[in-house]
C-alpha positions in Angstrom: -4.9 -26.3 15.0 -7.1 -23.3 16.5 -8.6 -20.6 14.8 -6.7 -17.4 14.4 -9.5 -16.3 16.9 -9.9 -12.4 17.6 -6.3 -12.3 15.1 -6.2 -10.8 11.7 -4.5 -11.8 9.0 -3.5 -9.7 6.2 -1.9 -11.0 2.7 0.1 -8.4 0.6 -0.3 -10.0 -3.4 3.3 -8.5 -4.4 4.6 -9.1 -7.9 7.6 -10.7 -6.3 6.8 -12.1 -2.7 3.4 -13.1 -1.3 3.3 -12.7 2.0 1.0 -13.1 5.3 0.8 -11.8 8.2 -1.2 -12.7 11.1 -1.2 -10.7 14.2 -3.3 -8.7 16.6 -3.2 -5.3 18.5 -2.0 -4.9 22.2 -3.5 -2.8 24.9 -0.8 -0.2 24.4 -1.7 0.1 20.8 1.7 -2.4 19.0 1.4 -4.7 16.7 1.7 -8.1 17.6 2.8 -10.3 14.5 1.9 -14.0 15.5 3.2 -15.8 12.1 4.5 -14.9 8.6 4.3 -16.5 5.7 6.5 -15.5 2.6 6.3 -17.7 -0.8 7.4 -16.6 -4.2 5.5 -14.9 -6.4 4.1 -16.8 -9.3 1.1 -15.7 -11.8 1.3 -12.1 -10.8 2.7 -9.7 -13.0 2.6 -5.8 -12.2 0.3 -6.3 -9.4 -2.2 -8.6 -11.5 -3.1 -11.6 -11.3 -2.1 -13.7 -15.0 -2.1 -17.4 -14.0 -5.2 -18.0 -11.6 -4.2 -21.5 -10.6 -0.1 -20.2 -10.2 -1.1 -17.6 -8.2 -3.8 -19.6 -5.8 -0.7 -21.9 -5.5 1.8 -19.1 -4.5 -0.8 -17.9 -1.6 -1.4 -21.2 -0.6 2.5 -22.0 0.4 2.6 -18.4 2.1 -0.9 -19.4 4.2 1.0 -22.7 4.5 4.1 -21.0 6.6 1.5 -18.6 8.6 0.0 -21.4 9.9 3.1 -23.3 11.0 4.6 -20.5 12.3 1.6 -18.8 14.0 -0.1 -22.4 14.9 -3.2 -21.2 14.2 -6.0 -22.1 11.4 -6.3 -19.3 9.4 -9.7 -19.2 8.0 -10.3 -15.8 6.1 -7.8 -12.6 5.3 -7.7 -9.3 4.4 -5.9 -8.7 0.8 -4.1 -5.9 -0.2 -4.2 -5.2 -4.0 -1.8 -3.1 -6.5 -1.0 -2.4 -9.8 -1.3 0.5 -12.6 -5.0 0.4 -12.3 -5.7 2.5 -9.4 -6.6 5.8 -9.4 -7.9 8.4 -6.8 -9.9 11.8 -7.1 -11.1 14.5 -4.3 -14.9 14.9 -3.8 -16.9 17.1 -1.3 -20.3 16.1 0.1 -22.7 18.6 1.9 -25.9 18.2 4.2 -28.1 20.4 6.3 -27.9 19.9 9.7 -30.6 19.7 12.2 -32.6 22.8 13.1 -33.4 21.7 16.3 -30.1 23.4 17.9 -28.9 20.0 18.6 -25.3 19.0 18.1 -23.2 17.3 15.1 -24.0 13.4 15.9 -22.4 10.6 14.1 -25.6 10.6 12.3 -25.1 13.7 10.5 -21.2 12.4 9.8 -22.8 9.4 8.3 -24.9 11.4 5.9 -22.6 13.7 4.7 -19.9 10.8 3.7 -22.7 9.3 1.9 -23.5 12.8 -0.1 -19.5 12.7 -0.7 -18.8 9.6 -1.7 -21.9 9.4 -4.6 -19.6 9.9 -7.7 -20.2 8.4 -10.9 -17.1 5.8 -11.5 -16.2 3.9 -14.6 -18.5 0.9 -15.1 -15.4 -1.4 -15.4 -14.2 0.2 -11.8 -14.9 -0.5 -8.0 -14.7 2.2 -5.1 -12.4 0.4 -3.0 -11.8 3.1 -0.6 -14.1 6.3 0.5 -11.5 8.2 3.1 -13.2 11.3 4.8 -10.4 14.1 4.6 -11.7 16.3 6.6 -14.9 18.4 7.5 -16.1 22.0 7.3 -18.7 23.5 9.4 -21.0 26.7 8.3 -18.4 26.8 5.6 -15.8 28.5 8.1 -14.8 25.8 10.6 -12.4 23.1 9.4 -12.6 20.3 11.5 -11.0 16.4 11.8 -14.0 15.0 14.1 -16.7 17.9 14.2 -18.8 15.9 16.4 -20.1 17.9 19.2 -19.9 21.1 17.5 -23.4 23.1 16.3 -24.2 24.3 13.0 -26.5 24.6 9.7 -24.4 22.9 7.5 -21.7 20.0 7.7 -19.2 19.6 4.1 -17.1 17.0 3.9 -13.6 16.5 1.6 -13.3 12.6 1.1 -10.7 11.1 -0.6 -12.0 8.0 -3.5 -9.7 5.5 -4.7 -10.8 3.4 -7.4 -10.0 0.0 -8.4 -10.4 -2.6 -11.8 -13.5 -4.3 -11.1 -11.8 -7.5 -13.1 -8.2 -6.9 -11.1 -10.4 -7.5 -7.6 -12.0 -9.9 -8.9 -9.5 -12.1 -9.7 -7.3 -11.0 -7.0 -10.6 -12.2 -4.8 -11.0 -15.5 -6.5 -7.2 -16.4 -6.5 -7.6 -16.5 -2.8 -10.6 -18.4 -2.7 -8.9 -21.2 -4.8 -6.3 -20.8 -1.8 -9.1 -22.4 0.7 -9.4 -19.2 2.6 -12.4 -16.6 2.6 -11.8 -13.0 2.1 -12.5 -10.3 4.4 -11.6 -7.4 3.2 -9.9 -5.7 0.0 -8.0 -2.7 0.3 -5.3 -0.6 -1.8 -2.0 -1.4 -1.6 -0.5 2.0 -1.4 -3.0 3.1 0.8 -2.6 1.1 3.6 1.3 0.5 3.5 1.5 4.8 3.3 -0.2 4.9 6.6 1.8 2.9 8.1 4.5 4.7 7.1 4.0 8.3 7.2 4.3 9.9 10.8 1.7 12.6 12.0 3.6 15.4 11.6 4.6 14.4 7.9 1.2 14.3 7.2 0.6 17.5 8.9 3.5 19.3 6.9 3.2 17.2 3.5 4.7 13.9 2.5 4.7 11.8 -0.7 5.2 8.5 0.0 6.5 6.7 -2.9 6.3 3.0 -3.4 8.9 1.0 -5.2 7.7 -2.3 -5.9 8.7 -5.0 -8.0 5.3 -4.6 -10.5 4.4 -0.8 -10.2 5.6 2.2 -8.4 3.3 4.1 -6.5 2.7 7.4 -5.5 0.4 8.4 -2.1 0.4 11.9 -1.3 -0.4 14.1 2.0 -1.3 17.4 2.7 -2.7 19.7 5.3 -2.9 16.5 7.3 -5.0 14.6 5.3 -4.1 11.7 2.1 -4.8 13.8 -0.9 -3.6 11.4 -4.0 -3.3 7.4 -4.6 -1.6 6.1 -7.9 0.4 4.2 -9.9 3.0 3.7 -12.4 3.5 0.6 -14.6 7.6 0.6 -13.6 9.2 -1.3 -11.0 12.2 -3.2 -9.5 11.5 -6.0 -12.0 12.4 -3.9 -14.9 15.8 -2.6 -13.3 16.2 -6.8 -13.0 15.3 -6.8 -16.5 17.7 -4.4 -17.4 20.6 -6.1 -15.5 19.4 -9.1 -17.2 20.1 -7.8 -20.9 23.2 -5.4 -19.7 25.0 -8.0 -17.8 24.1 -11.1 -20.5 22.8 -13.3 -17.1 19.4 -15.0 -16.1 16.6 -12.9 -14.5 17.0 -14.9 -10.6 20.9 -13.8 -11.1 19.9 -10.1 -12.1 17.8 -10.2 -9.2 20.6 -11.8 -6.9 22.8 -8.8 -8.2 20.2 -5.9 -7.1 20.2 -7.4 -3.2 24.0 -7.9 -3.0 25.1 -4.4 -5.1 22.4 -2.8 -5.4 24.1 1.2 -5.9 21.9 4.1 -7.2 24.4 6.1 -7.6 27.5 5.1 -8.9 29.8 7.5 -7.3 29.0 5.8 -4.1 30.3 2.3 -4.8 33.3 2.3 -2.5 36.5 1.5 -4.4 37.4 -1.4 -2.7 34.2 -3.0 -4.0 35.0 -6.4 -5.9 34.2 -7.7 -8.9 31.0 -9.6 -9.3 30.8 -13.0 -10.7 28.4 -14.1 -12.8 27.3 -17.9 -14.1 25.4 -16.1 -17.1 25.7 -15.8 -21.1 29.3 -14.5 -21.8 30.7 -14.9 -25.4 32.3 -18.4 -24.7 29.6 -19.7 -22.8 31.3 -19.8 -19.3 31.4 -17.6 -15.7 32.6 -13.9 -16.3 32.6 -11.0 -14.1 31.6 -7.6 -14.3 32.5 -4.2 -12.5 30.1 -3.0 -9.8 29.9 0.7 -11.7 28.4 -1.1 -14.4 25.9 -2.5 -12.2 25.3 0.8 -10.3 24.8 2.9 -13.5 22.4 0.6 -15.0 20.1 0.8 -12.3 20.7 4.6 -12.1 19.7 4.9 -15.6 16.6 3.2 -14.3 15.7 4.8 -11.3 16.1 8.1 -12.8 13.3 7.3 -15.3 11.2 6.5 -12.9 12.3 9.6 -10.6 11.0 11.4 -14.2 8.0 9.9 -14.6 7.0 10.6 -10.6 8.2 14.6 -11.5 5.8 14.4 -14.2 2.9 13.1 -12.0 3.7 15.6 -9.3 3.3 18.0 -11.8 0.0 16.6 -13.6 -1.4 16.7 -10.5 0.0 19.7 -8.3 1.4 17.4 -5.3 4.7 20.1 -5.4 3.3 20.9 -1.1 3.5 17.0 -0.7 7.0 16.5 -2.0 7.9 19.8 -0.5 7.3 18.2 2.8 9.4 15.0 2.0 9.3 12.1 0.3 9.5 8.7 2.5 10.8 6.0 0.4 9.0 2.2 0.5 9.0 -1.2 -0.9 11.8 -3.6 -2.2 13.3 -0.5 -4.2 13.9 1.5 -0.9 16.3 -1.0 -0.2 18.6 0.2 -2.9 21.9 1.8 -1.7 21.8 5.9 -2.3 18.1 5.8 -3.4 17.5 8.3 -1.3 19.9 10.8 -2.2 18.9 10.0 -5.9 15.6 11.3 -4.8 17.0 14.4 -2.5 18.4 15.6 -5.6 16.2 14.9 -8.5 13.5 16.1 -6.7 15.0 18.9 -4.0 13.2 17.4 -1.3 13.9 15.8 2.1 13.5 12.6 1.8 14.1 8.9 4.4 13.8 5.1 3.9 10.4 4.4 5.6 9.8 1.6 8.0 7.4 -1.1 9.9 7.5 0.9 12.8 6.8 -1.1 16.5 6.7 -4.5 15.6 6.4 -7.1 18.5 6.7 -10.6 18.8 7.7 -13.0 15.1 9.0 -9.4 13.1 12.3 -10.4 12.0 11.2 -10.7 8.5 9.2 -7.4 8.3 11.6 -4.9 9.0 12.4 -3.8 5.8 10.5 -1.6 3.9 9.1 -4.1 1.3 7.1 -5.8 4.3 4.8 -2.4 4.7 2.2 -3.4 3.0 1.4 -6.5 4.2 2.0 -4.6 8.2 0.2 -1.7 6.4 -3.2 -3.6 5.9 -2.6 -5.8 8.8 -2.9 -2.9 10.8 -5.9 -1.3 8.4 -7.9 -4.2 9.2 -7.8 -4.2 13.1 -8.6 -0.7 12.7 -11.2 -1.7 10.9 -12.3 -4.7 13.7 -12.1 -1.4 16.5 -14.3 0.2 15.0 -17.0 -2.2 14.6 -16.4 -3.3 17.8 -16.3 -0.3 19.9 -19.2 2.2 20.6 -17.5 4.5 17.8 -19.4 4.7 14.5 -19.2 1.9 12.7 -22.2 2.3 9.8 -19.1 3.2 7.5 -18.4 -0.4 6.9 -21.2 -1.8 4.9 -22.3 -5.0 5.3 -23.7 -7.0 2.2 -27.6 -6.4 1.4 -29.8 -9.3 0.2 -28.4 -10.7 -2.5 -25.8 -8.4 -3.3 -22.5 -10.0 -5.0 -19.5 -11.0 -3.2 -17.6 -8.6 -4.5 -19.7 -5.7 -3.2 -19.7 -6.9 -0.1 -16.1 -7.4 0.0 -15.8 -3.6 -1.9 -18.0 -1.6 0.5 -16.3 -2.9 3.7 -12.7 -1.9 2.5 -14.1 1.6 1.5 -15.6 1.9 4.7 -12.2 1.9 7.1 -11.7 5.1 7.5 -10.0 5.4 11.3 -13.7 5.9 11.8 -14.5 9.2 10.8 -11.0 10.5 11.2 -8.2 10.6 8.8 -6.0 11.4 12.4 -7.9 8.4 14.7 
């Protein structure tokens, strides 16, 4: 079996699913997926990793099914990480430009993402990503890609999301254990919100809300550029949970409930909708069945929580010209019939189902929503491989000094993708 050669493959550690993708980028710019791999989840809870040698085994039997279906040896990947541990903040970076009337050169980009992106973090966290917002010239000329422009001065807004050392860590060695070297780490909500948001959504406002099985996340846009990355510790797997207790059956039944009636909103289950049987714990030990409703009002009591607890964030940290430019839905809980219009409401704010987007080649499994960030970082990465590859500047991506740790290395090249220098590249 060959190489994946000039491929990329990208590996999405969900609380539910593990899957891979491997694929590379056409001429025109699509996505061409060459194999997936999808394996069940086990020793991952809420986006971290629990059971080391569960979870190694989990990604093996995904890498397992990329392989076979891709024929190709895959020999290192790009993960994308999650969970309740992330957090972002907003941080502007200045430097004097040349006096010698020459023009902004990647240089001087170069220098002022480095001035930006020197915070002081939590020693327990990692910077996984260092995104360059946007620049300002002479303090009067905002600007996506300055270069070529003249000046004094050169400010830059950069966007820093941070990470649990101990989460990446472990995320890291869980895919070592695998057999496969890691490339590249990146955040989950990150990479899956690009993929997701359109141009104009980002140029208008959009918050793109992730409902996973683990965590919910929250990725925000504004004035064109990402402006917030988050996370709440609530997910599908506690609606499952829920069902679980309300409808006295096993967790893999609850779960088998959501995907076949999964309603929001009650009002909308049609009438004509039948009971559902269930195999679970009824009083005499045997089968019983249950109304639909019920089902659909226990997961509304549910998602409106959560719908609260996003309100609450949007508040804390004044995203209100994000939401007011819609809310794109994503993940396994954006699958849910009517989540959308739960949203609309709760929130007054357009708001759509997100998707994959131009998929070409092996895509039937990643057109739902839940598959964005595994596409998301797929697509991250060869960004990233551009880049380094082209005559564009590459110094962003960092590669390990003399004797630096593994997860440094791994770290500094995931906080180094930035489209370049452009949040629009």
């Amino acid at each position: 079996m060959p190489p994946t050669s000039n491929a990329s493959v990208a590996i999405d550690l969900g609380t539910s699913v593990i899957t891979t993708v491997v694929g590379e980028r056409h001429e025109h710019g699509q996505l061409h997926i060459l194999g997936v791999g999808q394996a069940p989840s086990n020793g991952i809870e809420a986006g971290q990793i629990t059971h080391v040698s569960r979870a190694a085994d989990s990604i093996r039997a995904s890498l397992d099914q990329a392989e076979a279906s891709s024929g190709r040896r895959i020999l290192s990947v790009g993960i994308a990480v999650s969970g309740a541990h992330l957090q972002s903040m907003n941080n502007r970076g200045a430097v004097a430009l040349s006096s010698d009337g020459d023009p902004i050169r990647d240089a001087d980009l170069i220098r002022a993402i480095d001035s930006g992106r020197a915070v002081t973090i939590n020693n327990a966290a990692s910077l996984v990503h260092a995104i360059p917002r946007y620049y300002v010239v002479d303090a009067e000329r905002r600007s996506f890609d300055p270069r070529g422009q003249h000046g004094q001065r050169l400010d830059v807004s950069m966007h820093l999301v941070t990470a649990s050392q101990s989460a990446i860590q472990n995320a890291a060695h869980c895919v070592q254990n695998a057999g496969v070297d890691v490339e590249l780490i990146a955040a989950k909500p990150v990479v899956a919100a690009e993929r997701a948001v359109r141009g104009d959504e980002k140029e208008f406002g959009a918050l793109v809300v992730a409902l996973d099985a683990g965590t919910t996340s929250l990725t925000a846009y504004e004035d064109g550029a990402i402006s917030h990355t988050s996370a709440l510790p609530i997910g599908t797997s506690h609606i499952a949970r829920d069902l679980s207790i309300g409808l006295h059956c096993a967790n893999d039944e609850a779960l088998s409930v959501i995907r076949s009636h999964g309603w929001a909103v009650p009002q909308l289950v049609p009438e004509t909708a039948s009971e559902i049987q269930l195999r679970g714990f009824s009083a005499n030990g045997g089968p019983h069945s249950v109304e639909p409703s019920l089902v659909a009002e226990i997961i509304n009591a549910r998602a409106s929580e959560t719908i609260s607890m996003i309100a609450n964030r949007v508040t804390e940290y004044q995203l209100q010209h994000a939401v007011a430019g819609g809310v794109v839905l994503i993940g396994g809980g954006a699958m849910l019939h009517g989540i959308d219009l739960l949203f609309n409401k709760a929130l007054n704010a357009p708001t759509r189902v997100g998707a994959t987007g131009d998929l070409h080649g092996l895509a039937d499994k990643l057109r739902n929503p839940d598959a964005l960030g595994a596409v998301g970082m797929l697509d991250w990465m060869l960004d990233s491989g551009d880049a380094m590859a082209s005559t564009q500047p590459r110094s962003l991506r960092r590669r390990p000094e003399a004797g630096g740790s593994l997860l440094g290395s791994l770290i500094a090249g995931a906080s180094g993708i930035a489209r370049v220098f452009s949040p629009n590249n």
